[in-house]
C-alpha positions in Angstrom: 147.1 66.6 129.3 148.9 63.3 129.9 146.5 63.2 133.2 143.6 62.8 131.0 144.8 60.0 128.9 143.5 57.5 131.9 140.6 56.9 134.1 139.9 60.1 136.3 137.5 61.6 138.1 136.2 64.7 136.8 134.3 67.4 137.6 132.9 69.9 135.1 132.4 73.5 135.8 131.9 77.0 134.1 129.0 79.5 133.6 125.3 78.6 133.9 123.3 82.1 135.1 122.3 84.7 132.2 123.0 81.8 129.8 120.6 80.2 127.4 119.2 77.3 128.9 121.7 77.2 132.2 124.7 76.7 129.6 123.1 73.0 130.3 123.3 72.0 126.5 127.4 72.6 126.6 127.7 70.8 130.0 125.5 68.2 128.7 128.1 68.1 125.1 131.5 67.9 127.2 130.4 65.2 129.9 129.4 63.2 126.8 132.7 63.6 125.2 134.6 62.8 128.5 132.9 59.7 129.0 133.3 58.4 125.7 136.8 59.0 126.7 136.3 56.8 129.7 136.3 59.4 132.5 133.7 59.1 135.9 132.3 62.5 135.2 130.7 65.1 137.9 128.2 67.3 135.8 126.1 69.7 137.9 123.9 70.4 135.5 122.9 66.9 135.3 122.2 66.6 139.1 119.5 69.7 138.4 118.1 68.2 136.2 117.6 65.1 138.0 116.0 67.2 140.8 113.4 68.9 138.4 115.1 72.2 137.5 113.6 73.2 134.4 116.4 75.2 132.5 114.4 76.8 130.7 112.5 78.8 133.0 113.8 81.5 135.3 115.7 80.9 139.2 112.7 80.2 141.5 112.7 83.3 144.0 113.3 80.0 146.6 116.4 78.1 145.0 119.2 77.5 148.1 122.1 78.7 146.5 124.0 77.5 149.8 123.2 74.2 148.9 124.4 74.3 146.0 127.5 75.8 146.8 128.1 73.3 149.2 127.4 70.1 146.7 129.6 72.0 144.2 132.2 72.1 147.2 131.9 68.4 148.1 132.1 67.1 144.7 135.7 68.9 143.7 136.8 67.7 146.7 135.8 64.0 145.8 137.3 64.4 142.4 140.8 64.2 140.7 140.4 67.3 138.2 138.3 70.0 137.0 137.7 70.8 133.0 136.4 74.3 133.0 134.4 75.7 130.1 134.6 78.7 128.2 134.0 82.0 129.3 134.3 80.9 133.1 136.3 83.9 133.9 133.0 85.6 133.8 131.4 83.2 136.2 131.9 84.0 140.0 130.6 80.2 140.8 133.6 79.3 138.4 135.9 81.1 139.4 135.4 80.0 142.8 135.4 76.4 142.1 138.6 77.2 139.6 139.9 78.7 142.9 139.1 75.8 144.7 140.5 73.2 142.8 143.9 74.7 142.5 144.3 75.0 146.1 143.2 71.4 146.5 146.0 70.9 144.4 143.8 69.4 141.2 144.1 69.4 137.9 142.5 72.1 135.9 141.8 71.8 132.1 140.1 74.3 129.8 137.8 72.9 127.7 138.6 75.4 124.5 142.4 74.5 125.1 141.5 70.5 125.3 138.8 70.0 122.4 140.4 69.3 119.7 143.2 66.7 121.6 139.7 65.1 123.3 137.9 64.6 120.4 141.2 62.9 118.9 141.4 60.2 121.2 138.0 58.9 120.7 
């Protein structure tokens, strides 16, 4: 956890289908805490929201997951470590960007294992 004590780059991932709201609200909580720490954070959920996805409603029948998976890809390469929320095991996008970011050689935090030591520091 020493990593986190200065400036990184960060990218936060875990489950967002068959969750209320996207899991948006807890994405939205941890990138908020992060920052206060001082961290340049990477929150998909926020890019979605920027681009009109409405969390609340359903997948459109048209969304590009390809694109997605790719902008997912680009950004943990382009960042310095992952914190992963909970329950990502049952995610198959976290996973893979879990998978990813291990073989890129990041660092990988989990959220339920850094909360308390985050919340800390501020």
């Amino acid at each position: 956890m020493t990593m986190l004590t200065e400036k990184r780059r960060i990218y936060v991932c875990g489950p967002m289908r068959g969750y209320p709201r996207f899991n948006f609200d807890k994405f939205a909580e941890v990138t908020e805490i992060l920052r206060d720490m001082g961290h340049e954070v990477i929150n998909p959920a926020e890019y979605d929201l920027a681009q009109g996805f409405d969390p609340d409603s359903p997948l459109p029948d048209d969304y590009n997951m390809a694109e997605t998976i790719k902008r997912d890809i680009d950004w943990i390469l382009n960042c310095e470590d992952l914190v992963i929320l909970p329950d990502w095991e049952f995610s198959v996008g976290a996973t893979a960007e879990r998978a990813l970011a291990i073989w890129l050689g990041r660092g990988v935090y989990y959220w339920e294992t850094i909360e308390a030591w985050a919340l800390d520091l501020l």
